[in-house]
N, C-alpha and C positions, 0 to 999 in steps of 0.2 A: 695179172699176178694171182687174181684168185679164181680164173678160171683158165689155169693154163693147159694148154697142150706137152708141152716140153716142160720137165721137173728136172734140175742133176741137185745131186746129193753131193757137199764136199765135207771129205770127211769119213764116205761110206765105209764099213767093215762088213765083215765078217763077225766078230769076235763079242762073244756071248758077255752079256750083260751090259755091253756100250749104248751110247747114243746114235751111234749111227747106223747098228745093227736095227736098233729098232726104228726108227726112219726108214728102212730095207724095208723090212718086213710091215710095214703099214701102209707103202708106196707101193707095191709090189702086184696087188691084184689093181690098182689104176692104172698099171703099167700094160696090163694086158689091151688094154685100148689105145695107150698115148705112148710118149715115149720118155723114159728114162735114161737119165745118164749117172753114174757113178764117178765121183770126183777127187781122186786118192795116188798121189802116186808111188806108196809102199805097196801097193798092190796092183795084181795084174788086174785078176780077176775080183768078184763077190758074189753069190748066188747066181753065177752062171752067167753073169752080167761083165760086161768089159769095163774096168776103170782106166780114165785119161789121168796123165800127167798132173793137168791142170783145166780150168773153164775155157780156157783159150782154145785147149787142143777139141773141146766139145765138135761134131760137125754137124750142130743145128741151130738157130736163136734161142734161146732161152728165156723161157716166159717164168720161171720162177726158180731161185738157188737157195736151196736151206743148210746154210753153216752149219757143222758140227765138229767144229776144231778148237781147239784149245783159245781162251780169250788173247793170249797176246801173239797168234798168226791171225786174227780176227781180220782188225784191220789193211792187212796186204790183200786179203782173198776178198773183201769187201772193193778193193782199188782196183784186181783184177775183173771181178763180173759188172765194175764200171767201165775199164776198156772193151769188156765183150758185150757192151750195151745191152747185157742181163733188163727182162725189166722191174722185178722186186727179188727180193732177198728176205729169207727168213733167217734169223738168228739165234738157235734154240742155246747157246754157249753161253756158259755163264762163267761170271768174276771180271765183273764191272763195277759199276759206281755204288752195287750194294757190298764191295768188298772192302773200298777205301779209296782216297787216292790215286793210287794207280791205277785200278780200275777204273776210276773218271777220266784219266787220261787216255786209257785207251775207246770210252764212249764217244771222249769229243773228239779224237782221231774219226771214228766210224761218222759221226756227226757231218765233218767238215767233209768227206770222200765222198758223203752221200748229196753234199750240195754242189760239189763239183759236177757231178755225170747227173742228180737226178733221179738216180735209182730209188725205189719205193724199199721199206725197211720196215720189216714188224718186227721188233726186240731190240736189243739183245736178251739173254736172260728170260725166254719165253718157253711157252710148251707149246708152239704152233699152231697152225690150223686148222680143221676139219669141216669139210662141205659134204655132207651124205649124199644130199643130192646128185651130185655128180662123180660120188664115189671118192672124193680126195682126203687122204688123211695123211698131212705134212706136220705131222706131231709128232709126239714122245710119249703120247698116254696111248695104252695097249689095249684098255676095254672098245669094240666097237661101236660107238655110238646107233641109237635108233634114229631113224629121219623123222623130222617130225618139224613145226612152225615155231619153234623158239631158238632165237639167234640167244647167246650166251658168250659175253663177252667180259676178259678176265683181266684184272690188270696183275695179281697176285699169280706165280707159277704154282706152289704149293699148295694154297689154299682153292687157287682156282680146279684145278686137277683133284681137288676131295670133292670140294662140290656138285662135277661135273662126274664125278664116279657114282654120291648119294645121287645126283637126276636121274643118271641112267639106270638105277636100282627103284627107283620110283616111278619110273615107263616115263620119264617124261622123253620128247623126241625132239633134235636139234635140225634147225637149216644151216646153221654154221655155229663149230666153238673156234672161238680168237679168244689167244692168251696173249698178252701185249705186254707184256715183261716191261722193260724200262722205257719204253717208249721215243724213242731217238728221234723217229720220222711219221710212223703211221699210229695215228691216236682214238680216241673216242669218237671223235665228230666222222674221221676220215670213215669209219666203216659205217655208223649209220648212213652218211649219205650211199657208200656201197648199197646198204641194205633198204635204202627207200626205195629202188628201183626192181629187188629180189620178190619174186612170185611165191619165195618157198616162206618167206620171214613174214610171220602173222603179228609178231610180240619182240619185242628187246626185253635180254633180263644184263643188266651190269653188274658186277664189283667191281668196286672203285677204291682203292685205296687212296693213292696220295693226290690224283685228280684227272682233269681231264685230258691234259694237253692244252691246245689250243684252243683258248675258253670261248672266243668269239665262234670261231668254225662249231664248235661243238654248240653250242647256244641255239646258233643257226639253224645247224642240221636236224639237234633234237626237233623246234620248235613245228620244222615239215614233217617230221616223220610221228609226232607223237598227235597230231591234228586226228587220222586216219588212224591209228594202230599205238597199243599200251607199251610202256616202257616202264622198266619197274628197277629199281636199282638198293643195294645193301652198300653205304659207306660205314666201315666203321670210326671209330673215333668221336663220337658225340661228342663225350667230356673231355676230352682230352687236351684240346686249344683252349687257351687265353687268349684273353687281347692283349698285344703289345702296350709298352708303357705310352698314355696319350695325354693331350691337352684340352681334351673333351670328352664329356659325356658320354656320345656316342660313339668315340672311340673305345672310351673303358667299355661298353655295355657288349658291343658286338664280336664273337667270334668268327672266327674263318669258317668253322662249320656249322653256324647260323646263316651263313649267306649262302651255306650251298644248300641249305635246304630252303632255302629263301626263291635260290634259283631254279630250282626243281620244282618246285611251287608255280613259276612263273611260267616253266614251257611244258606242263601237265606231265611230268615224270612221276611215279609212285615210288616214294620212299618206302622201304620196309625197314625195320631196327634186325629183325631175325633169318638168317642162312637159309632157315626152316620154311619161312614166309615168300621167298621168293619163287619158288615155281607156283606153291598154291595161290598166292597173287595173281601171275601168268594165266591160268587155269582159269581161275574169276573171269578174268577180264578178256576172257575168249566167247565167256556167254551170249547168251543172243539177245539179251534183255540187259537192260540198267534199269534202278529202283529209280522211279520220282521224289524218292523223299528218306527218309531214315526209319520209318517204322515197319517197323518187323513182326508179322504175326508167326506164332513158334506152335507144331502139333506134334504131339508124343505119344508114346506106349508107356511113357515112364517119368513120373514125376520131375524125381532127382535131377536128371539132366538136363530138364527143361527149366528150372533152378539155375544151374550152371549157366547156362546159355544167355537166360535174363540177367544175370549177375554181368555176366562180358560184353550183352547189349550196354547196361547202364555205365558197366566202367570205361568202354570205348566211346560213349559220348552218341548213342545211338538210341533210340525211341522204342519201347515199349507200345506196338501197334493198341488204342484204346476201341476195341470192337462196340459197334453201332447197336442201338437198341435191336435192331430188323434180326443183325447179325446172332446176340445172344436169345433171342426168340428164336430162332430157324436154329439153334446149337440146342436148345432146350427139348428139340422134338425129336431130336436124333440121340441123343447123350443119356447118361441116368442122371436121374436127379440130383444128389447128390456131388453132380460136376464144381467146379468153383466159379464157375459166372463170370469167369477173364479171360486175358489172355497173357498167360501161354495155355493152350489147352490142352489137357490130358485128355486122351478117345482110353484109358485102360487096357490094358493086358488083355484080354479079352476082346478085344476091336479086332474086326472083322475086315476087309478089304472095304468094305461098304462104305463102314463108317471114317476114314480116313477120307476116302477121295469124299463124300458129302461135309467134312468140315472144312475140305483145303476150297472146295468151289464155292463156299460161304465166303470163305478171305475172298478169295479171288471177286465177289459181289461186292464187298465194304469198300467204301470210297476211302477209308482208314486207313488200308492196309499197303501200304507199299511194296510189299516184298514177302515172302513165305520162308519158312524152314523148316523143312520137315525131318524132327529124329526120330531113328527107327534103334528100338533094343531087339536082339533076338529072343523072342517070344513063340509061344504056341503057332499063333495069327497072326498077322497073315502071313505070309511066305518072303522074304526076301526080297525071290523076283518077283513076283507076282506085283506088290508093289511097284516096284521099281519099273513097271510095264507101264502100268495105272498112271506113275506120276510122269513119267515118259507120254504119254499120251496127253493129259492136262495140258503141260509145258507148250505142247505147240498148237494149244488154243489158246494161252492167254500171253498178253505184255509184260506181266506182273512177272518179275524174277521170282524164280524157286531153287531154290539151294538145300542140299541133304547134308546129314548127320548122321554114316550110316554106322553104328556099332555092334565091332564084334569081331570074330575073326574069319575062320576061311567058311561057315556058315554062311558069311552077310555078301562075299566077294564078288560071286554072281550077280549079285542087284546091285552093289556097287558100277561092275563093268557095265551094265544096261544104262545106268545112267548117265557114267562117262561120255558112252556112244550117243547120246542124248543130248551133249553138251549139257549137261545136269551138274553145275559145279559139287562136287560131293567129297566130306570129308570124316576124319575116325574120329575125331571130338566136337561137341557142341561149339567149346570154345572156336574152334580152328574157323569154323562155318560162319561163326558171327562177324569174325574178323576180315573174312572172304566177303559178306555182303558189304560192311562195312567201307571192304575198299573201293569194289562197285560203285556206291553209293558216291565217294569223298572223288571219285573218278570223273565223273560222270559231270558232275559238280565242278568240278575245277575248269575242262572243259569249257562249260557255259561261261563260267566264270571270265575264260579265259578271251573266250569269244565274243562274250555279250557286247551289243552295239551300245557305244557311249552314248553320252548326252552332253551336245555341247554345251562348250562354257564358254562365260565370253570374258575373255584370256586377250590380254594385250601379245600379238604375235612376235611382237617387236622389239622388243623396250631396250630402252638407249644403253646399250652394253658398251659400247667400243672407250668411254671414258674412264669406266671400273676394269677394263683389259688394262688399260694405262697406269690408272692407279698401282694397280697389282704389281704390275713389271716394275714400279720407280717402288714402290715397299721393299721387295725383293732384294732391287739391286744396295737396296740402304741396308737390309740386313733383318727387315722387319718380316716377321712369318704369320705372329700371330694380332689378328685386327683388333680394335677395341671395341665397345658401344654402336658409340656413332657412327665410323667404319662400316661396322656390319647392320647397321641399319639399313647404308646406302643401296649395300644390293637388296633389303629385303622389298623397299619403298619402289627403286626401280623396277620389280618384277609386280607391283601390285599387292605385296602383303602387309596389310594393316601393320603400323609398327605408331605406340606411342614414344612421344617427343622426347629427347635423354639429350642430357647437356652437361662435357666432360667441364670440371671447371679445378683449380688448382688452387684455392683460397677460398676462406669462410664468404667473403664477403663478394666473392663471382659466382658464391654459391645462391647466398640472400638476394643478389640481382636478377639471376636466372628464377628463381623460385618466383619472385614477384612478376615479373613476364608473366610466367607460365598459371599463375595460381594456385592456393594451397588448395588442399595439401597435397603432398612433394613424397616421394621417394630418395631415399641416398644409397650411394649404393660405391664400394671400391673400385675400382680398376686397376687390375694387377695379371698379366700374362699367366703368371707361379699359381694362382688360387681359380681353379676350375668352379667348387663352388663355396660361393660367398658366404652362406646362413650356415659353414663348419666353419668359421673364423668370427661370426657375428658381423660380417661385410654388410649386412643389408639394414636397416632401419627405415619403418614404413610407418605413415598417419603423424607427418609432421607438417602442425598447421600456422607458422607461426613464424618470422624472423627469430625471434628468442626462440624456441624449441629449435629450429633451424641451429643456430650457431652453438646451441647445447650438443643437439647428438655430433655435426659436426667434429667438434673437437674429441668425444666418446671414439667416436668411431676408427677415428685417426689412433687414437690409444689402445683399443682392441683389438684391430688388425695386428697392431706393431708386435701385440702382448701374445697372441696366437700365432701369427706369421711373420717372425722376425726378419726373415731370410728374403721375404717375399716382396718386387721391385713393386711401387707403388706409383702409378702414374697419374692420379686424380681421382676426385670424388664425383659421381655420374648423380647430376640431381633430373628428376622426372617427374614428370604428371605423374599423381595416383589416382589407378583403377579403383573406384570406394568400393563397388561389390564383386569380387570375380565369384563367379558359379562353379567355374571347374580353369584347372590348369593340366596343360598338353605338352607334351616336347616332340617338336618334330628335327630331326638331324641328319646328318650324313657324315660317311666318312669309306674312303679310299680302303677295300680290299684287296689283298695281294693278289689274287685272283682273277677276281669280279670286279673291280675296277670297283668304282663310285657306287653306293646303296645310298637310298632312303631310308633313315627308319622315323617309327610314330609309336608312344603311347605316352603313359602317365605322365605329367610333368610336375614341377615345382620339385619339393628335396626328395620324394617317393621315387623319383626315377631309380636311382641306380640300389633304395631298395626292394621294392616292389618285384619290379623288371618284368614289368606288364610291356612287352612291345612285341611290335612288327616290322620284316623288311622289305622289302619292295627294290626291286632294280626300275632305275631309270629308264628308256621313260616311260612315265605314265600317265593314261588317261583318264578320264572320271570315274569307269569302270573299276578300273585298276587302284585308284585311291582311293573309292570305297570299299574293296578286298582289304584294303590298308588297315583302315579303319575297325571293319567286321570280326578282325582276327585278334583284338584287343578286349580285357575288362571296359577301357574306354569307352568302346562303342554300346555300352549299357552305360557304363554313366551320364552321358551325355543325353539319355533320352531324356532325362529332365525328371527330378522326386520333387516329393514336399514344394515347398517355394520356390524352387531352382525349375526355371523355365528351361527346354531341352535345348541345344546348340542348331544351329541351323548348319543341319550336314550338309545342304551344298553348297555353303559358301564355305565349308570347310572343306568339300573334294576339290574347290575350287583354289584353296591355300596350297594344299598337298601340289594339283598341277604345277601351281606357279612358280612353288618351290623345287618340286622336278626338275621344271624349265629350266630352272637359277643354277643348279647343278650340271643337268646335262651344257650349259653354256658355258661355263667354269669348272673346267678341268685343271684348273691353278688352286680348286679348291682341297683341301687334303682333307680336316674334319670342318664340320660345323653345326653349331648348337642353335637352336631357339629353345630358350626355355625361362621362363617356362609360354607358352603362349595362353594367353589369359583368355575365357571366353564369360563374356558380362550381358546379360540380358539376350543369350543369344548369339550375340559377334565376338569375332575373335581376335584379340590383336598381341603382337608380340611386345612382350615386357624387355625382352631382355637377349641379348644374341651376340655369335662369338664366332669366327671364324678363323681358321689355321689354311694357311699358303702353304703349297708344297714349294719345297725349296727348288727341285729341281724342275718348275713349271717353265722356264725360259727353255729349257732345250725341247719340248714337244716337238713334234715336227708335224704333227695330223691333228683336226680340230675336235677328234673325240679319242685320244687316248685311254681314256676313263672310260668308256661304256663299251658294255658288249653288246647290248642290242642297238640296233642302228637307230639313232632319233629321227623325226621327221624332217626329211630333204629340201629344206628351204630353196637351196640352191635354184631346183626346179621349176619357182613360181613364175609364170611370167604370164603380160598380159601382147594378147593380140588379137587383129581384126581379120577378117574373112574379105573374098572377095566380093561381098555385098557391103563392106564397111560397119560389121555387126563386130561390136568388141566382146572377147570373153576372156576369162581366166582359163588359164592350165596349169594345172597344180598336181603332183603326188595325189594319191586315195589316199582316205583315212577310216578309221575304222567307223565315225562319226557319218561317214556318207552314205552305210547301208541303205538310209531310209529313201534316200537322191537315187540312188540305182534302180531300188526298187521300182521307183514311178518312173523311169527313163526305160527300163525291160519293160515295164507292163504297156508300153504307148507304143514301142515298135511294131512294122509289119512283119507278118512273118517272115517276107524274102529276107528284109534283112537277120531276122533272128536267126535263121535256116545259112544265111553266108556267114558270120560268128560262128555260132556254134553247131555248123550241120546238119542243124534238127530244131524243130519249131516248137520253144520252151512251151510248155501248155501251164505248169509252174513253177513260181519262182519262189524257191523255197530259203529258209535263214542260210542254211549248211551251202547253198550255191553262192548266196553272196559274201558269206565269212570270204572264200577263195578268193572274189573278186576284191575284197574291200581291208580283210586283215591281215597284210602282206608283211613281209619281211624284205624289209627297204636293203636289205645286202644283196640279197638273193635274187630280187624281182624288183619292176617297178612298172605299176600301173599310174598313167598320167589320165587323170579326169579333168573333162572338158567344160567349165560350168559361165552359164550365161545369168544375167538378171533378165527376167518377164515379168515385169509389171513389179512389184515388192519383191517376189520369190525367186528365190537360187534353182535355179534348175540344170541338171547335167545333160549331157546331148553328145558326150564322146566319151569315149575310152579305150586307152592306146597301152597295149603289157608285154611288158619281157621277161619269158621267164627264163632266168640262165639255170643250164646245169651245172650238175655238182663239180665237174671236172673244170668250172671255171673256165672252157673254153668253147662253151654255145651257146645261145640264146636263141628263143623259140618267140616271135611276138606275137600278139595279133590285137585288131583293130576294129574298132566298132564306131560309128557315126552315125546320129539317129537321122531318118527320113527326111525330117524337113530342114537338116544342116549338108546334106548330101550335094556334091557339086560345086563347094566351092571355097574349093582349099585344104579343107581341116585332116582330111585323111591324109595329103601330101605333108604338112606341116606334124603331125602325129610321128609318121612311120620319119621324120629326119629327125626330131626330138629324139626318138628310142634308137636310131643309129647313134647319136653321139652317146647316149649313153652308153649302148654296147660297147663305145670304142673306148670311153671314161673306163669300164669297167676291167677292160682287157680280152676283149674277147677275139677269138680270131674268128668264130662263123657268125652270120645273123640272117635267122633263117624264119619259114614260118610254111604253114598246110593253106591251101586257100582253094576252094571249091574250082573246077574246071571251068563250070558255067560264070563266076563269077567275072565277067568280061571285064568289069572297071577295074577290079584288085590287080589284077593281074598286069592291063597297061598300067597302072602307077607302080606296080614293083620293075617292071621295065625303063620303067622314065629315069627311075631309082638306081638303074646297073644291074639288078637280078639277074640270075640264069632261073630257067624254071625245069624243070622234069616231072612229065606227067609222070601219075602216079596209078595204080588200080582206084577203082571204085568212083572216080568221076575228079579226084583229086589230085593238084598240082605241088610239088612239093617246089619254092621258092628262095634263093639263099642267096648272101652277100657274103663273100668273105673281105675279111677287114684285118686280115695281115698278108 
């Protein structure tokens, strides 16, 4: 569809200022290669071109049809290039579901014809597509685009079409624009995977208005394509969403467009707020360099701007590079006296070529210095280019990113272009420059972030769920949605999260029973569905040490609620142990996105929540990596380092709640919101006070065990234990991100033969960026089963078996590694039939893989297996099952 040979136009004209004239006219020189058809039948002719009847009467296949007939013939001509087994369809016709009504009815007509035959669909209500590379231009915008490494992908036709006009006025250069108008069939996720596999696309940039599509697909695809190569995206709408009306906290607190930037956060997309930001974003992150850190040394001809610049460092949350004594001695011998002894450094109007390149190769000496910016005003000295050669030359002897400010008008443009060619990110205000490093920086960072190998925990893998399934389902069916106390204690205790003792009681005196149990002094506390929080009704009374004080606030308390919350159904008085010193209080929560399914969020807790509105969100699941990001991105995570008296929180046994709490969620898709709050942390440890859980009503009709999450959790399914045929038992389990360090010493102990049958080539090292691939998978998309034995005390791995399917969902590529001294017996035959079932769980029709020619044993086990094999050039067999 998007590389076809055969285009018809239905619709074509003639007739000046239509849509399908200009469809003509922009198809028309790709015609001169491929073939065209014109689809009209008021007309014979159009530009010398023959128009048929209809698609029927076409006499060729048809690899791509672009509608351009009125919306309400949409639908038949959509049902016809499904009888002519068309294989995609463009839709640039508009008045549809953004007209009304009837326009939705005729979307879901195009919808329902499109799942009948299958055919592929970008729009309706779209401006088409453009591939420079190969010449195609199946749009409705008339500027010819320049070729160039940024895919531009539109969900707006109007808006999209301005912006893609300002690019092309700013030399930026496209591998493909897609404008995806209402999106019926072909969405966000669908074209990145497209574009994971394109040679010409360096970068994605998006607008995105009202979302993605298909939030898992898209999740997915970003997550492969944004590892290797930037993706940068402008949603508008920040303010614009509230949260629906809720029964928790974290329901009130989180918008829809908090979790997408939550999401984007999560699979290293770069958000931008400005229209303006988004190719020079692009641009950035095309450099050849990323900063180690945030500081920024800044060198000028010009004060003032260098002012500026430090101002938009500070106000974007960036570092003011502090230069080394070495470095203001060596600045002292070159500069007048009179310099200011910091940085940003002024070299004066009067600076020569000289003095510029001997202060940037002083940065470039400071271990301070992360990153450079060099503004240039037009001045006497030195020349434009002349610089612009200089710093061009610098750049590709150092790591150290350098970024320009180059000011002025068509004087400065020449050394502007030298730079460009340079990969020299370079822009016309300081500001603009600071914000370009900056996203480098936050880039780069997320990344690692993204990647960074966990540290395990030790996390009960287990814990007895299938009695709280039960629960749930008989709550449900009685009408009950939202849990109380003790209820939601239950999942918090079965997953491992510290939770003190709380006991619902219905009378003073089951109050004074329980209190004596338990020992003073006692918490009291309401329970009532209607009252979210307690301390705005006076619900809570704390530091009761005493049966008499006991059966004092008792009766208070009962009278305050009533007097506050008349309305509000009262189910009992919750008496609890009291915490005597808490240090700090946390809330961590969740709650079901229209979207994005199930979040996490985490920051301040007790009544500061919902004012403060210190938090963070996190998509399930996650690992200790990932819940200290949680953490990190909070006031929290400075509070908790501990002041004055208050001894600091032990963060890992708090990444360690976050997990458990993930787990609790990802296993509880019946969950809709839920509170902890506030989670109390006392000398240190943390345990929950208090927690509240809300059932989604319609959790009985699920039909799959994560409806809720869009990233896949870890595949239990898969674990299982077996012996070899020496009777050596090992585990086989899914990889996890936590196994980096198990690979590492399993590649470094192989021979070469086998590393050379793997990977065709004898690793000499094994570097982070090779094992992220093997170890931080995307459980939809892939799935690598690691082999692990106990030796003596230590876990050690000794296999690993991977499938990687493509994007079309309908292949899988594996391959197979077993280390030297497991070779022979068994575990490769047992490997390669695990990842057939899975290929065939997953739906695949081929399962295939490359296996060296000389590799004599791979080769009889793919045989034994049913493979066909076809040699291949270069000494390689190419291997395949098909499984439909």
């Amino acid at each position: 569809m998007l590389n076809p040979d055969t285009v018809a136009v239905i619709g074509a004209t003639e007739k000046e200022g239509s849509v399908g004239r200009t469809l003509l006219e922009n198809l028309y020189p790709w015609s001169l290669q491929r073939k065209l058809f014109l689809v009209n039948p008021k007309r014979g002719k159009a530009f010398d071109l023959q128009c048929y009847p209809a698609i029927s009467d076409v006499p060729a296949h048809v690899d791509l049809a672009v509608i351009a007939t009125p919306a309400p013939t949409v639908p038949s001509m959509v049902q016809a290039c499904g009888e002519s087994e068309v294989e995609g369809i463009i839709i640039v016709s508009a008045g549809f579901r953004e007209v009304g009504e009837e326009g939705k009815k005729l979307e879901d007509q195009v919808r329902d014809i499109r799942e009948k035959f299958g055919v592929r669909i970008i729009g309706p209500n779209c401006l088409g597509i453009i591939r420079p590379s190969i010449g195609l231009n199946a749009s409705i915008l008339k500027a010819p685009p320049r070729e160039g490494n940024i895919a531009f992908i539109s969900q707006s036709g109007a808006l999209g079409g301005a912006i893609f006009d300002w690019a092309t006025l700013a030399h930026a250069g496209f591998s493909i624009f897609a404008s995806l108008g209402s999106m019926v069939d072909v969405d966000f996720g669908d074209l990145v995977d497209f574009l994971s596999s394109d040679p010409h696309t360096r970068s994605i940039v998006f607008y995105m208005e009202e979302g993605t599509g298909d939030v898992k697909r898209f999740v997915s695809a970003v997550k492969g394509f944004a590892r290797y190569k930037p993706i940068v995206v402008v949603k508008p709408g920040r303010f614009t969403g509230k949260p629906a009306p809720t029964l928790s906290h974290a329901g009130a607190l989180v918008t829809n467009d908090q979790v997408y930037e939550a999401a984007f956060k999560r699979v290293s997309i770069v958000r931008v707020k400005e229209v303006a930001d988004l190719f020079n974003t692009v641009r950035v992150l095309h450099a050849k360099h990323f900063p180690q850190g945030p500081r920024l040394a800044i060198v000028t001809n010009a004060s003032g701007v260098a002012v500026m610049a430090t101002d938009a460092l500070i106000a974007l949350r960036g570092e003011v590079a502090e230069l080394s004594e070495e470095s203001i001695k060596n600045l002292d011998a070159i500069l007048p006296p009179y310099w200011s002894k910091v940085n940003p450094v002024d070299v004066f109007r009067d600076s020569d070529l000289k003095r510029y390149q001997e202060v940037i190769r002083i940065f470039l000496d400071d271990p301070g210095v992360d990153g450079i910016l060099v503004i240039y005003t037009s001045q006497d000295t030195p020349r434009p280019k002349e610089l612009a050669k200089t710093l061009s030359t610098i750049a590709r002897e150092t790591w150290k990113p350098m970024i320009a400010a180059w000011i002025g008008g068509k004087e400065v443009q020449e050394g502007k272009d030298i730079l460009f060619q340079n990969a020299i990110p370079t822009y016309d205000t300081p500001e603009d420059a600071v914000k370009a490093y900056l996203s480098m920086y936050h880039y780069k960072k997320s990344l690692e972030i993204q990647y960074e190998t966990p540290a395990e925990l030790t996390i009960n893998q287990a814990p007895a769920k299938n009695n709280l399934k039960a629960f749930v389902r008989k709550a449900v069916k009685q009408g009950k949605v939202i849990l109380n106390e003790k209820e939601s204690f239950r999942f918090l205790i079965t997953y491992g999260i510290p939770a003190v003792q709380a006991e619902i009681t219905q009378s003073v005196e089951e109050a004074v029973s329980q209190a004596n149990h338990m020992g003073y002094p006692v918490v009291l506390k309401i329970v009532s569905p209607e009252v979210i929080c307690r301390s705005d009704v006076g619900g809570v009374v704390t530091g009761i040490h005493s049966d008499e004080e006991l059966r004092f606030e008792y009766e208070r308390l009962l009278q305050r609620t009533k007097g506050y919350a008349p309305e509000a159904r009262l189910e009992g008085i919750v008496v609890q142990k009291m915490v005597e010193k808490i240090d700090y209080e946390i809330f961590l929560g969740a709650k079901k996105d229209k979207d994005f399914g199930s979040v996490i969020v985490f920051g301040i807790g007790g009544v500061g929540i919902e004012i403060f509105k210190d938090f963070s969100i996190g998509l399930p699941p996650l690992n200790q990596a990932l819940a200290r990001r949680l953490i990190e991105e909070t006031g929290v995570y400075k509070m908790v380092q501990g002041s004055g008296l208050k001894p600091p929180a032990d963060l890992r046994e708090l990444e360690q709640i976050i997990v458990s709490f993930s787990n609790l969620i990802s296993d509880f898709p019946e969950i809709s919101e839920m509170d902890v709050n506030p989670l109390a942390i006392s000398k240190g440890h943390a345990f929950a006070l208090a927690a509240r859980i809300i059932i989604d009503r319609d959790c009985l009709d699920y039909k799959s065990s994560y409806p809720h999450l869009v990233i896949a959790p870890y595949p239990t399914r898969y674990v299982m234990s077996w012996r070899d045929s020496d009777g050596t038992e090992v585990l086989l389990r899914p990889v996890k991100p936590e196994d980096e360090p198990l690979v590492r010493d399993m590649l470094s102990s192989l021979s070469g033969d086998t590393l050379k049958e793997r990977f065709f080539q004898v690793i000499r090292t094994i570097t982070h960026e090779m094992l992220i691939r093997l170890c931080n998978i995307d459980y939809d998309r892939e799935m690598t089963i690691a082999v692990e034995v106990k030796e003596g005390p230590n876990r050690t791995l000794i296999g690993l078996g991977g499938l990687m399917i493509e994007p079309n969902f309908k292949k899988g590529e594996f391959a197979v590694l077993v280390h030297d001294r497991y070779q022979g017996k068994g575990l490769g035959y047992k490997l390669m039939d695990i990842l057939i079932g899975i290929a065939q769980e997953k739906g695949l029709d081929e399962f295939y893989g490359m296996v060296l020619s000389e590799n004599v044993r791979m080769l009889h086990l793919c045989q034994k297996l049913g493979f066909t094999s076809v040699p291949l050039s270069d000494g390689v067999t190419l291997v395949k099952l098909m499984l439909k």
